[in-house]
C-alpha positions in Angstrom: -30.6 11.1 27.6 -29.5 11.9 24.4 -30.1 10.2 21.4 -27.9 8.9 18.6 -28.6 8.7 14.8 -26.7 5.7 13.0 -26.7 5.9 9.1 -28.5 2.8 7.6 -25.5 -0.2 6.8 -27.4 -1.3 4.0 -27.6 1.9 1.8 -25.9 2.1 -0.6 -23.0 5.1 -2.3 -24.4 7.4 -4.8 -22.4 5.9 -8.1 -20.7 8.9 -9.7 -20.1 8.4 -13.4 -16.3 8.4 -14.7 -17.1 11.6 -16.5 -18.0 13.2 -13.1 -15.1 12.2 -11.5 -12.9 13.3 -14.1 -14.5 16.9 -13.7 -14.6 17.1 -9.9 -10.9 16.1 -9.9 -10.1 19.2 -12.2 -11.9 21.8 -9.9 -9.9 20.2 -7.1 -6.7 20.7 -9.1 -7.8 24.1 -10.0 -8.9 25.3 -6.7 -5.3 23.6 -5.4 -3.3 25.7 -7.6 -5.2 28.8 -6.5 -4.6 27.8 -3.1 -0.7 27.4 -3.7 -0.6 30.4 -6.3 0.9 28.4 -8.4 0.6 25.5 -11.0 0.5 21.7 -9.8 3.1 19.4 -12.0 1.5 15.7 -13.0 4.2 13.0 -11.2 4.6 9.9 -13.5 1.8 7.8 -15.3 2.1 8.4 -18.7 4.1 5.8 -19.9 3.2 1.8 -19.3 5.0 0.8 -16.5 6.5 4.2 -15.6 7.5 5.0 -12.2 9.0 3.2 -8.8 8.1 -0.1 -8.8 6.6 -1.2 -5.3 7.7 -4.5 -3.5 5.4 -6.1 -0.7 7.2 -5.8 2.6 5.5 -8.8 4.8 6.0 -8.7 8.8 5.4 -12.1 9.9 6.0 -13.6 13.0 8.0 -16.9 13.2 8.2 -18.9 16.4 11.3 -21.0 16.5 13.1 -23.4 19.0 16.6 -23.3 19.8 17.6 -26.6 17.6 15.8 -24.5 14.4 17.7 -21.3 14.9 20.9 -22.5 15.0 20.7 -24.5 11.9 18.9 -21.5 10.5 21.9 -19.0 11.9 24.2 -21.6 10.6 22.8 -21.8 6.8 22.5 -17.9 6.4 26.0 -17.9 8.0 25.2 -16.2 10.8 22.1 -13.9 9.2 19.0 -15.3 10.5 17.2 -12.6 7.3 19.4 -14.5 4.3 18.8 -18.3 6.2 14.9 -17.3 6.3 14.6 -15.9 1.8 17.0 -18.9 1.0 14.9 -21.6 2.9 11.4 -20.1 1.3 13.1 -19.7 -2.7 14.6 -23.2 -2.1 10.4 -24.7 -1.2 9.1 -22.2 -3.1 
């Protein structure tokens, strides 16, 4: 039989100061751009509120009956989608 070796659930991660971080994240990017053989541009984040702003996409499942869709179908004249966001910013 062989035998296996869990790691213990309860230990802890080494904390790694910000200061660390900071300079294992530079020899990444350095080694990266060795790598490539060439230089690595910075993408966004130096301005407050810079960048594409990201919407939640939720996919939920909603059990109708018959009676319920069509008044739903018939409300988002005939687009179940536009019956569905006008019924939750009318409660909401």
């Amino acid at each position: 039989m062989s035998s296996t070796t869990f790691s213990d659930p309860f230990k802890q991660p080494k904390f790694v100061s910000p200061e660390r971080k900071a300079e294992l994240a530079k020899k990444r990017r350095e080694a990266r751009e060795k790598r490539l053989g060439r230089p690595i541009g910075q993408h966004g984040g130096y301005r407050e509120g810079a960048g594409r702003k990201r919407i939640g996409v939720y996919n939920v499942t909603i059990k109708l009956t018959r009676i319920q869709y069509l008044v739903l179908m018939e409300e988002g004249k005939g687009n179940l989608h536009f019956a569905i966001q006008s019924a939750l910013d009318k409660h909401y």
